[in-house]
C-alpha positions as CSV (number, residue, x, y, z in Angstrom):
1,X,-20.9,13.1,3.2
2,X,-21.3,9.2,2.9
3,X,-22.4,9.4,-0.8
4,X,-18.9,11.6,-1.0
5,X,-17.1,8.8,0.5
6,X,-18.7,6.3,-1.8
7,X,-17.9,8.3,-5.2
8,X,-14.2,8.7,-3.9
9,X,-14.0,5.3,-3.1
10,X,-15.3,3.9,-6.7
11,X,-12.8,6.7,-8.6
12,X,-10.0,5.0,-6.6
13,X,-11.1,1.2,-7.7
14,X,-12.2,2.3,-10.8
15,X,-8.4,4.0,-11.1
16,X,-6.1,1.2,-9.8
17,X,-8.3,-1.5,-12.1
18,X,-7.2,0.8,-14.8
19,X,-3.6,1.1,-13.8
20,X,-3.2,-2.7,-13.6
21,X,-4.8,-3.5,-16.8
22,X,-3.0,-1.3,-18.4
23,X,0.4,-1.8,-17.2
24,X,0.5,-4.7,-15.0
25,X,3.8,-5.0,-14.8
26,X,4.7,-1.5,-12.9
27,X,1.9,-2.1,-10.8
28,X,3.5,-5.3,-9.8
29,X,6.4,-3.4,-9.0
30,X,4.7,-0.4,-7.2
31,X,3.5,-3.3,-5.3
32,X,6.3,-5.5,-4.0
33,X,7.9,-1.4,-3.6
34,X,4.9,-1.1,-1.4
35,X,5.5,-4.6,0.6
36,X,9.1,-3.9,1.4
37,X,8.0,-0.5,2.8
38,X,6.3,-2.4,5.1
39,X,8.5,-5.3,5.8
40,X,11.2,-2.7,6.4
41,X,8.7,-0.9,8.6
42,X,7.6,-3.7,10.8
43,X,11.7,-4.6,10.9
44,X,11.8,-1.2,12.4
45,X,9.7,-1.7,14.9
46,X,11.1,-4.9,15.9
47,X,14.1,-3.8,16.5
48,X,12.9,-0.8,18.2
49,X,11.1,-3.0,20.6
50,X,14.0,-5.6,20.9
51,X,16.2,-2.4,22.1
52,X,13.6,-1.1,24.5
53,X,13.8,-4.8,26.4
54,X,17.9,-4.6,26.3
């Protein structure tokens, strides 16, 4: 199971190195897409929590 883990692991690396060399700049979008999911996410949550104190 671990060697499993492993091989899927160095596919994956192996993948996003070629996605980025070969078209680095939709990666850099997929990327800052990817950070304002979070940002948005976390801003989410903080309001959440903001409105759980009120």
């Amino acid at each position: 199971m671990a060697q499993a883990k492993k091989v899927t692991l160095y596919i994956l690396v192996v993948f996003v190195l070629y996605s980025i060399i070969n078209s680095p700049q939709r990666s850099g979008e997929l990327v800052k897409v990817g950070f304002e999911g979070i940002s948005s996410a976390a801003q989410g949550v903080g309001d959440f929590m903001t409105e759980l104190i009120k």
